[in-house]
N, C-alpha and C positions, 0 to 999 in steps of 0.2 A: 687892156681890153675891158672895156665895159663888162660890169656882171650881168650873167639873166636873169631875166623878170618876166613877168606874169602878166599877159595881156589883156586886160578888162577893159576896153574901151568903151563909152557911155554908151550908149544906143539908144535910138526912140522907133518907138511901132511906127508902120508908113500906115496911111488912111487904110489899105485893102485889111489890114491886120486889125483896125479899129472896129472897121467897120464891119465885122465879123463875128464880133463879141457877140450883139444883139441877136443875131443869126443863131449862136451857139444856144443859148440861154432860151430861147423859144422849142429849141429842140430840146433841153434837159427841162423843160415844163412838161412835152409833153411825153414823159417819161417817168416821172418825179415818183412812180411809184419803186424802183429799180435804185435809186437813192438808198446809199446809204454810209455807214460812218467804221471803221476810216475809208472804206472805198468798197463801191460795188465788187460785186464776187463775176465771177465766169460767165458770158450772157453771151450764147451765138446769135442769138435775133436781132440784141441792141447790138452787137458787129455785125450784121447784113445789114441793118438800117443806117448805122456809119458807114456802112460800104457804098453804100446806094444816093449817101448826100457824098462822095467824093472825098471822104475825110479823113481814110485811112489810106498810107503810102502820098499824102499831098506834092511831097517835094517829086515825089520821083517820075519820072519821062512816062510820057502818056502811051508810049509804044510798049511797058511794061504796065501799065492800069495805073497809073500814078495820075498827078491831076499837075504836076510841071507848078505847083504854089509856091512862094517864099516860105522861110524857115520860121516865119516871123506870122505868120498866117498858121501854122503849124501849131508854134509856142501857145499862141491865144489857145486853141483848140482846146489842146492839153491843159493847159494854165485852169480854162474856165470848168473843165470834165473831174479833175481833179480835186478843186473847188468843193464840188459839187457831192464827189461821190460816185461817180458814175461808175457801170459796170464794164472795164476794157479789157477783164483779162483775157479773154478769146481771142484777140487781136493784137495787144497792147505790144507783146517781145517780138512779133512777125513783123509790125509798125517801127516799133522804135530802133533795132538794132541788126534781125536777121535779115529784113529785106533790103536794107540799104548794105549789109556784108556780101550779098548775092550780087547783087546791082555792082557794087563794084569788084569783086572778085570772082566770081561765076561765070558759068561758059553762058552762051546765048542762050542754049537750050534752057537750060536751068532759070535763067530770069525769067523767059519768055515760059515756063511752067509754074512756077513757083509764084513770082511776085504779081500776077492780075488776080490768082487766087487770095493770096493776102490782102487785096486790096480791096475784097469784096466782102471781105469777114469771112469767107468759106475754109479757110485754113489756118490753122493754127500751131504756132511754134513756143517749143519752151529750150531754155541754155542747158547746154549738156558739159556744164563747165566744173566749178566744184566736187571733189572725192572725199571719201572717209580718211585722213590722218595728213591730208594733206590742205584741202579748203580751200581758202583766195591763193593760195601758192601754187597757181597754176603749171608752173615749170615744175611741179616736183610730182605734175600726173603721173601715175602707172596705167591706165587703162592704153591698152597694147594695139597696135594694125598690122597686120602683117600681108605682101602681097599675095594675092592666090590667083588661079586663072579665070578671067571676068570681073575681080573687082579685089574687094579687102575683108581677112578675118580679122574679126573686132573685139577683142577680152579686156572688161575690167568694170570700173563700176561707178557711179555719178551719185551723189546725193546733196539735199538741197532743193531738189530741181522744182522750181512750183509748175504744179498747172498737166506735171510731166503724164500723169494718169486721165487728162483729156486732151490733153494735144495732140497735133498728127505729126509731128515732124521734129524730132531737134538739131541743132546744130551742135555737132560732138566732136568736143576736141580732146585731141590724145594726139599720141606720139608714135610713128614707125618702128616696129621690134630692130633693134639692134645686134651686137653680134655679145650681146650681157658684158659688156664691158661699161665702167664707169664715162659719162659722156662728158671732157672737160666743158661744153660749151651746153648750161642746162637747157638751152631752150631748140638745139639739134632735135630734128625730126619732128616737131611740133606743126600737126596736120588737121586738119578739119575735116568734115563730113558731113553730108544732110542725110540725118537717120528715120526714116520710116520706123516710129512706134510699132507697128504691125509686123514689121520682121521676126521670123520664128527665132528664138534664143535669148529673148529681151524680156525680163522680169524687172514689174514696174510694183514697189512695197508703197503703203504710205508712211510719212514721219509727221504726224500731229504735233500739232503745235501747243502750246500755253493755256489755250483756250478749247483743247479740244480739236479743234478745225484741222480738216483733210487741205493744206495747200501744197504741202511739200511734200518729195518723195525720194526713195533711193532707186536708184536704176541698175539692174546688172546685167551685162553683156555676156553672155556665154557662146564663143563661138559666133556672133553674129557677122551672117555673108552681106556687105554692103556691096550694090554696082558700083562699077568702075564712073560710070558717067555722074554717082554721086559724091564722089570727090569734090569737095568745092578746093577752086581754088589753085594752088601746087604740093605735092611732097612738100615737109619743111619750112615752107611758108606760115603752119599755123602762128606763130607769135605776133609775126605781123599783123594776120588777118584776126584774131583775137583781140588783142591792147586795142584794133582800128574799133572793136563790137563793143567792147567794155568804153571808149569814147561816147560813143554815143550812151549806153544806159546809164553813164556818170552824168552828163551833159544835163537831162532832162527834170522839170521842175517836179517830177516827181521825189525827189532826192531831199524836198523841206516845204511839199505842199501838203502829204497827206494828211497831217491832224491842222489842216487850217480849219475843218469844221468846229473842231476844239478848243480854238483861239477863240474864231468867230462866237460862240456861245459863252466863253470866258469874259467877254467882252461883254457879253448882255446881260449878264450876272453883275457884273462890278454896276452897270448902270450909266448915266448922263452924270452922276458928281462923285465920282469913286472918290477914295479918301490917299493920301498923298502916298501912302507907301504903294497900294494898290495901283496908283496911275502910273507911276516909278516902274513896278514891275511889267504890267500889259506895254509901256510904253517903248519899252527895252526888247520885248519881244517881238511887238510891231516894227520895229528900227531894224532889230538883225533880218526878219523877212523882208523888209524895203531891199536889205544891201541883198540878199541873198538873190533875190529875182533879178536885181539889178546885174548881179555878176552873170546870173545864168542865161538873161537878155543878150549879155553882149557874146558869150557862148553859142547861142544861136545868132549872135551876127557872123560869127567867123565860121559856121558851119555853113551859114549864104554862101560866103565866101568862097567854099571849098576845101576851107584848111582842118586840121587836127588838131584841136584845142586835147589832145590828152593829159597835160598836165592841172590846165585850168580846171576838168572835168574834173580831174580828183580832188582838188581845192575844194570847189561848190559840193560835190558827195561827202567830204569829211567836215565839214564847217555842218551842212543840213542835218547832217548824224547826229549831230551833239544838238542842234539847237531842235528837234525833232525830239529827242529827248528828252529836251530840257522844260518841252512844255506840260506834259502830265507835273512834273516834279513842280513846277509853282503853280497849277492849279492845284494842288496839294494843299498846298502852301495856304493860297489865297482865299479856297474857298473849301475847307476840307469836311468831306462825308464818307460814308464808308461805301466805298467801293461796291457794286454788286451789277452783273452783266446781265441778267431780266429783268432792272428797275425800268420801271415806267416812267419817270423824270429822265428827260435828255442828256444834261448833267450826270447825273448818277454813274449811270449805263457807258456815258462816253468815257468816264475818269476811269472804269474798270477795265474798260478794253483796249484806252491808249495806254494806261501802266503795263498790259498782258503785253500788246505789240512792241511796244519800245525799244527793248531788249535785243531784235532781230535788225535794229535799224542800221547795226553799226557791224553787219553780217552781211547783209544784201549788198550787192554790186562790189565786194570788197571790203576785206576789215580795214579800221582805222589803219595798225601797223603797215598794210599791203598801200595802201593809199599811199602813206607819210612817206613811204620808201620810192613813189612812182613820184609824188611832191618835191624829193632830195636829190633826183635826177634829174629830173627836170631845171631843179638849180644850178646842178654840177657840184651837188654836194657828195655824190656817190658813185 
């Protein structure tokens, strides 16, 4: 029997995906004040004005607010906002991974409430996925469900969560209380939930980052009563409906786009005759983001498609990690100044804040290890 392998099939944009770009780029002009480096912060306006050109939820069925576009019309979208700078996080995890897990695992109700708002920029979702001592090992949650009459009591605790202290909604996964015996099969009872932030019993902390910056936060559940009709999904089904949500926010070129402004300015520094070591170095880093877009191109060919690229998604998320990182570490290198995050030189300001972010690249969507081990299954190495 033939061994598995890893499907990256070439891909090329069709004309509607081309000719989109221009579209895109006329809208982040006339925005350019909202720009910025590694990427816009939290913006509900600039998500009601994506909501209003059709740009959030694209793929998805126009009877849920979606606009029925290819993946590939989509890809540009993100590709070009990213780029850029843009401001998505109001919208960006409602877009990229909760409303398409609603869309295909949610009752009607639930689509038909949930996803026209997301697509309007009116709603906003953050992942109620990682815990304190457990992390990307999502099979090793404690945060507890247990049934009551009218819906689920909810104990335990989330952290990580960006965005969690202005969002309306997360998707929280945890497990059904059991009878406290040892469960041989760790991903038993692994359930989902759409949690209303506003529920009494839910203490939302921040976790500052590097830099200072309020993104992340720790979340703990005391006793919170979730309805019964916010069940996404089945009992026990969560691992499926998880690994399907982690598909997509691995997938998305967000995973080795965000310090292209860093490249991009790397690039205007070395000049029109950089000198052989310098062209060597920018040249290598422009090649791995060729292949890297290249592979994540053909990720959203197969997400047209309909299929689950979950293994290739963790390929493209561990490969962008390192190379995401790699790029503060030779502008170091290439053009070295001391670091300072209110310099007025673009440079300066940029080299300080992509060394402060870096650090978390290889945290988000899954640590390296958790990746490498979804990579080694995917082979039939595990």
């Amino acid at each position: 029997m033939a061994a598995p392998m890893f499907r990256f099939d070439p891909v090329e944009l069709p004309p509607e995906a081309l000719a989109m770009r221009a579209e895109v780029r006329e809208f982040l002009g006339q925005h350019q004040d909202l720009m910025k480096f590694p990427r816009g912060d939290f913006n509900r306006a600039f998500s009601r004005a994506m909501g209003r050109k059709g740009w959030i939820g694209m793929t998805w069925p126009k009877r849920y607010g979606g606009g029925e576009r290819n993946a590939f019309e989509r890809y540009v979208l993100i590709e070009e906002m990213l780029a850029a700078g843009a401001p998505l996080g109001a919208h960006y995890t409602g877009d990229r991974q909760s409303g398409p897990n609603i869309i295909r695992f949610g009752s009607e109700e639930q689509k038909q409430f949930f996803c026209p708002k997301i697509a309007a920029g009116e709603l906003t979702f953050c992942i109620g996925m990682s815990e304190p001592n457990s992390g990307s090992d999502l099979a090793g949650t404690r945060t507890r469900a247990v049934k009551v009459d009218g819906g689920y009591k909810i104990n335990g605790s989330k952290l990580w969560t960006s965005n969690a202290h202005r969002a309306d909604y997360a998707i929280l996964f945890c497990k059904m209380a059991g009878d406290g015996r040892e469960e041989p099969d760790r991903h038993a009872g692994a359930t989902q939930f759409l949690l209303d932030l506003k529920l009494p019993g839910i203490e939302i902390r921040p976790v500052r980052n590097l830099l200072g910056e309020h993104h992340f936060n720790e979340i703990f559940l005391t006793d919170v009563v979730v309805p019964e009709h916010r069940l996404l999904g089945q009992e026990g089904n969560g691992w499926n409906q998880v690994t399907s949500e982690l598909a997509f926010e691995r997938s998305a070129p967000d995973r080795f786009l965000v310090l292209f402004q860093m490249l991009r300015e790397m690039v205007r520094m070395a000049g029109p005759s950089p000198d052989q070591a310098t062209a060597a170095a920018l040249g290598k880093l422009i090649a791995q983001l060729a292949t890297l877009r290249g592979m994540s191109l053909s990720i959203a060919g197969m997400l047209q498609e309909g299929m689950q690229p979950n293994t290739e998604s963790a390929v493209v998320k561990d490969l962008g990690t390192r190379y995401e990182q790699d790029i503060p570490v030779v502008a170091r290198q290439l053009f070295p100044v001391e670091p300072e995050l209110e310099a007025v030189e673009t440079y300066v300001a940029m080299i300080a804040r992509s060394t402060m972010n870096a650090p978390r690249f290889s945290i988000q969507g899954g640590t390296r290890e958790i990746l490498r081990g979804i990579i080694a299954r995917g082979l039939g190495l595990r």
